[in-house]
C-alpha positions as CSV (number, residue, x, y, z in Angstrom):
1,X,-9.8,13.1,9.9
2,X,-12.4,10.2,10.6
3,X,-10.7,6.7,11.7
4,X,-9.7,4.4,9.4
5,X,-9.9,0.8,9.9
6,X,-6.4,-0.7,8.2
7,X,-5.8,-3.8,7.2
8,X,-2.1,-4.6,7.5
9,X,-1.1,-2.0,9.5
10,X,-3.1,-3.1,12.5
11,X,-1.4,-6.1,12.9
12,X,2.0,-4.3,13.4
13,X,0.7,-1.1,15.2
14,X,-3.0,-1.4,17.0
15,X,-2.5,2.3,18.5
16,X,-2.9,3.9,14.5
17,X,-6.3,5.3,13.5
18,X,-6.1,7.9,10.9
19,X,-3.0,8.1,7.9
20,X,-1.7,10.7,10.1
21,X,-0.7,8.2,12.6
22,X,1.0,6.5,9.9
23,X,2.8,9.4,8.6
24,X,4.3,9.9,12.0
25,X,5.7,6.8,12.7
26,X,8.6,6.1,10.4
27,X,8.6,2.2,10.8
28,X,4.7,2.2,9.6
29,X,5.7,4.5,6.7
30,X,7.5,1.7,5.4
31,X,4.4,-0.3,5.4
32,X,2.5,2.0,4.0
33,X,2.5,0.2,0.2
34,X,1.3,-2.7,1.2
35,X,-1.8,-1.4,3.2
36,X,-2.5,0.5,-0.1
37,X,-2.4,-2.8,-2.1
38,X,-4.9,-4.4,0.3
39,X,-6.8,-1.4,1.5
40,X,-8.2,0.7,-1.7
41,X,-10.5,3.1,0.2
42,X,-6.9,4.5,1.7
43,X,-5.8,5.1,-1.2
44,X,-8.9,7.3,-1.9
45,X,-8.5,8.9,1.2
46,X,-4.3,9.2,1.3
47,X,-4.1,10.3,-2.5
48,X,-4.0,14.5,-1.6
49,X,-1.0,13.7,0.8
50,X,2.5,14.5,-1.3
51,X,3.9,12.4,1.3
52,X,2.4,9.5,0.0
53,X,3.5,9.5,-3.7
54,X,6.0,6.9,-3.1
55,X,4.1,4.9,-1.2
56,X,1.5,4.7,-4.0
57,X,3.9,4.0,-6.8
58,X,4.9,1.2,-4.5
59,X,2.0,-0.2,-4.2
60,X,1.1,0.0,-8.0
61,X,3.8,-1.4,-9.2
62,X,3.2,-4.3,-6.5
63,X,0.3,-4.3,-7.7
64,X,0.4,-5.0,-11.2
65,X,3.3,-7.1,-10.8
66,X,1.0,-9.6,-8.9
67,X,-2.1,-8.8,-10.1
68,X,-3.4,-12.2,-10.3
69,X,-2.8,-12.0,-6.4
70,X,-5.3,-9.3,-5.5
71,X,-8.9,-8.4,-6.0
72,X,-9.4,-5.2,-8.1
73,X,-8.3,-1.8,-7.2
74,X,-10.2,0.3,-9.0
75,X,-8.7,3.1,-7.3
76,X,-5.1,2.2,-7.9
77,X,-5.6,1.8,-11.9
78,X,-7.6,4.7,-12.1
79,X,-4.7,6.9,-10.6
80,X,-2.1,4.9,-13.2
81,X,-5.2,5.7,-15.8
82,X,-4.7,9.3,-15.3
83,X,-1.3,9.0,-14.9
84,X,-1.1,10.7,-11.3
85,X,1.1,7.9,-10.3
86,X,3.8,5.6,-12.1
87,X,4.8,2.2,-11.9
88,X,8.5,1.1,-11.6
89,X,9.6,-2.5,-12.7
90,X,9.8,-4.6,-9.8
91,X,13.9,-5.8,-10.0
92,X,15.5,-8.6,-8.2
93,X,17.6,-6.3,-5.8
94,X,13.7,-4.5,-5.0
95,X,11.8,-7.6,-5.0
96,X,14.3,-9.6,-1.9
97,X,14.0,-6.4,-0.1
98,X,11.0,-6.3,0.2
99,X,9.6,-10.0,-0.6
100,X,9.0,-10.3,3.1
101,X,6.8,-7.5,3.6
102,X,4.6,-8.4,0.5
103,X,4.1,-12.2,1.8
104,X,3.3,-11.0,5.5
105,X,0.9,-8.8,3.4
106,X,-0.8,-11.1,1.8
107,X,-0.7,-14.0,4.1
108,X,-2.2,-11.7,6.6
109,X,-5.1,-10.7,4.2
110,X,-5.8,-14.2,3.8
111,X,-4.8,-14.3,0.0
112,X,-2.7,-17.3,-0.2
């Protein structure tokens, strides 16, 4: 797969170049969501992977939670559009644990 320049991830991992990198490295994994919020053209590339289903339901929820936050993902309602991925609601117990991910996140997009 061609390299892909991320966003977030970078700043946690510099040695990652493709969404295989990410899917071997457990801790990145974690991250994945948010790189999806701030990164849409990964979430073109990542959406055949049944690995990341999760991770995008994450990140849409995140996403539409805060929309106000982030520029428009096209790619991100599309796939809510058609349904290929769900949001959750975003509870207290989700949101403190993982509040601190999404502010790194959008802190180190220069959002806020």
């Amino acid at each position: 797969m061609n390299s892909i320049n991320f966003v977030f991830l970078n700043s946690i991992s510099k040695d990652i170049k493709t969404i295989e990198d990410v899917l071997r490295n457990e801790r990145l994994r974690k991250y994945l969501w948010i790189e999806f919020i701030l990164n849409p053209t990964l979430v073109k590339s990542a959406e055949s992977y049944t690995t990341v289903k999760d991770s995008l339901a994450d990140a849409l929820s995140w996403y539409l939670a805060f929309r106000w936050l982030f520029p428009k993902n096209k790619i991100l309602e599309y796939l809510h559009g058609k349904k290929t991925i769900m949001p959750y609601r975003i509870k207290d117990d989700i949101y403190r644990r993982w509040s601190r991910v999404f502010l790194k996140g959008i802190l180190h997009a220069g959002l806020c």
